[in-house]
N, C-alpha and C positions, 0 to 999 in steps of 0.2 A: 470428371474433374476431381482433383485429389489437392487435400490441402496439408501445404507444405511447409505451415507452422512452427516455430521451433517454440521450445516452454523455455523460460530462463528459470535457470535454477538457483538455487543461494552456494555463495561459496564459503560456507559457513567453514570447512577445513583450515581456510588462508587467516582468518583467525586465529581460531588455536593454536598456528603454528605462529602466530608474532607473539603472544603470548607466552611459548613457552620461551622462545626466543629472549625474550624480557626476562624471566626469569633464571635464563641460563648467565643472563648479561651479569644479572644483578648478584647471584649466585657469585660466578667467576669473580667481580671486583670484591665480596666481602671476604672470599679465600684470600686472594692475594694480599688485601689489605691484613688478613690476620697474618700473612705470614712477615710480610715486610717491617708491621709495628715492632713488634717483639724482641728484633735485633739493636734495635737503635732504644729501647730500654731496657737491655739486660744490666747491666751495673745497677739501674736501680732497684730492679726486681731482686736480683741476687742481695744488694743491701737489704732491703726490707724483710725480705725471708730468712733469713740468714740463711744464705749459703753461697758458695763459690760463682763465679762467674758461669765457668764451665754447666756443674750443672744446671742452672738457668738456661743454659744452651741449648742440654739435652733436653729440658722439658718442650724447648721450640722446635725441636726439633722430630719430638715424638707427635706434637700438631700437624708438622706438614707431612710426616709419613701416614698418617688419617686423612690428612685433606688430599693424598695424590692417588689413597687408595680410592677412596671412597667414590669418585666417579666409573670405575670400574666397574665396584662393589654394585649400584646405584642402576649402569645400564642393563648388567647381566640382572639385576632381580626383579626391574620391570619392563621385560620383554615377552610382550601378549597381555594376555591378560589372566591366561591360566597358566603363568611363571609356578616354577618350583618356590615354594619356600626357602628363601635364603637363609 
């Protein structure tokens, strides 16, 4: 007679993974929200700095070129765990 048992195991992975999940959530809405604020107070930024409209633009602009890189950047340099040095 042979016993035919199974063990439960923990699914401790299905965690981690709602977790990172959450923080990709939460991640993603604070980009977007930096990118969106920024347009609807450029007049006053440019006032208060003194300077142009425009350039006020370009500094929004030099954010969201960092926020569209930087997930790229992000997955290629922690992939494994003995990644190269980015």
């Amino acid at each position: 007679m042979t016993d035919t048992s199974t063990t439960s195991t923990s699914t401790r992975p299905d965690r981690t993974a709602w977790g990172a999940v959450g923080v990709m959530a939460l991640t993603s809405f604070v980009l977007v929200l930096a990118e969106f604020l920024p347009p609807g107070l450029l007049t006053p930024m440019a006032t208060t700095l003194g300077i142009t409209e425009g350039q006020a633009g370009q500094a929004v602009s030099a954010t969201a070129f960092v926020g569209s890189s930087s997930p790229r950047r992000s997955a290629r340099c922690s992939r494994g765990s003995t990644a190269a040095p980015c």
